[in-house]
N, C-alpha and C positions, 0 to 999 in steps of 0.2 A: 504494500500500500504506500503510495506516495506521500511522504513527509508536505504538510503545508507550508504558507512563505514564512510564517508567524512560525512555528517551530523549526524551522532552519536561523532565524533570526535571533531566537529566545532561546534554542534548546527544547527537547522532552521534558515535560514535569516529569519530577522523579517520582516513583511509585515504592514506598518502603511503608509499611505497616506502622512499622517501630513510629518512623518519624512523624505520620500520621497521628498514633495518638500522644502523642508529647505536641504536634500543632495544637490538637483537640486539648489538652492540657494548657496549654499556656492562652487558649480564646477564654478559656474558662476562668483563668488568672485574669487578663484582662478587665472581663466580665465584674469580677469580686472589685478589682483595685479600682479602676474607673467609675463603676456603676453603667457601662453601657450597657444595654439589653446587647443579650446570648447572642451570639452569631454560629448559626449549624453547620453553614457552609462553608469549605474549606475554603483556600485560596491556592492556585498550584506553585508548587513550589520547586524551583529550580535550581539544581547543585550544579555550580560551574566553576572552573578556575576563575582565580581574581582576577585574572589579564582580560578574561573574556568578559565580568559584568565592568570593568574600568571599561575598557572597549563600548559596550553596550552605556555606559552611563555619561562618560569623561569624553568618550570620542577620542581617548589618549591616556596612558598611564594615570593613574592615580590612586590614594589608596583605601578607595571605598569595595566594604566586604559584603556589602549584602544590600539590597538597594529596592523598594514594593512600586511598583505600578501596574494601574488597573488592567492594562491590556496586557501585560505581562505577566503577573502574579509574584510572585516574590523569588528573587533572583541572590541566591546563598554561595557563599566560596563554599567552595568541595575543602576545602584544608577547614575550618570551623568545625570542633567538635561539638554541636548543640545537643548532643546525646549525654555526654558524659560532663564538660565543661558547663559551669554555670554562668559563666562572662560572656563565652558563646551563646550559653541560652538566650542568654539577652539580648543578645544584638538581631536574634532571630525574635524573639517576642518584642521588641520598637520594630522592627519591621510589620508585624501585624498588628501593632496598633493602628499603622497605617491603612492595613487592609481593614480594618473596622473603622475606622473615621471613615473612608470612602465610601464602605457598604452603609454607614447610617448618615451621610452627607453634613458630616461635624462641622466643616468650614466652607461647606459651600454658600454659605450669604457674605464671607467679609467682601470687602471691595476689591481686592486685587490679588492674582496668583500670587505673587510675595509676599504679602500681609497673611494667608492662609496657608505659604509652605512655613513661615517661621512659625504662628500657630502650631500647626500639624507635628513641627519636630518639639518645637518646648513641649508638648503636651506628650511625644514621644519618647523624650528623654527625662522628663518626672515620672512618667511611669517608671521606664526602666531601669532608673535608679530604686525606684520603690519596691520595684520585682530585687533588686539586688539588698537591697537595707534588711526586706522578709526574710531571704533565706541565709541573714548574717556573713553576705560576700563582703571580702576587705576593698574590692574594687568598685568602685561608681565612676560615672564616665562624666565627664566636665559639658558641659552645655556652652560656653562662651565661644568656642572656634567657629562655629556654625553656623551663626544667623547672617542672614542674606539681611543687603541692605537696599535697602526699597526708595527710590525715588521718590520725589516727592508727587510728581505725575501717577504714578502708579499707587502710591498708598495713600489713603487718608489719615492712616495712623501715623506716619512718618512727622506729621506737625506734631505731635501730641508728643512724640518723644522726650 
């Protein structure tokens, strides 16, 4: 059967049980930490080399390891133990907070992509420090490197700063 463009582009989602229900685990961590309503539906999940989501995300080296959009599904380095590592877990659980902000359309009213990607990660990386604080990891990830900076054209919030 003929691979489509979208899976020659993206990769196969991967099909592993295991990982399956540790997703199903960690929608459901979400669920508790956040208070979003339950999300049943997976999101496909794609294990790749890093070169290949840089590629796919940067258009050029860089060193992002795991990266969710919707017509994609959520794109995981193949080196990432989210099985047995907890610091991995996490960077695969903000990646699906992503995928539930999208399925319940959390930031779809601000005024501008920018304004709703810095939302989307602050709110992704409180979580997943909160995932890390629960399970008493010495590791939490810094929030300051990351925010995109929003013109004033494109954000209404950018006065308000």
């Amino acid at each position: 059967m003929p691979e489509s463009r979208e899976e020659l582009r993206v990769g196969k989602p991967t099909v592993d049980h295991a990982l399956a229900s540790l997703v199903t685990d960690l929608l459901t961590t979400i669920h508790l930490l956040s208070g979003y309503p339950a999300v049943s539906v997976q999101p496909e999940i794609h294990r790749l080399p890093q070169a290949a989501i840089a590629e796919r995300v940067c258009h050029k080296p860089c060193g992002v390891r795991a990266y969710y959009r919707p017509d994609w599904g959520v794109l995981l380095d193949e080196s990432l133990n989210v099985e047995s590592d907890t610091f991995d877990r996490s960077i695969l659980l903000h990646e699906l907070v992503h995928y539930v902000q999208a399925a319940r359309g959390r930031f779809d009213t601000m005024p501008s992509a920018c304004d709703r990607w810095n939302a989307a990660e602050r709110e992704a990386y409180a979580l997943q420090n909160q995932f890390l604080a629960d399970v008493h990891s010495a590791k939490h990830v810094a929030m300051s490197g990351w925010a995109a900076r929003c013109d004033d054209k494109d954000s209404l919030a950018a006065s308000r700063l």
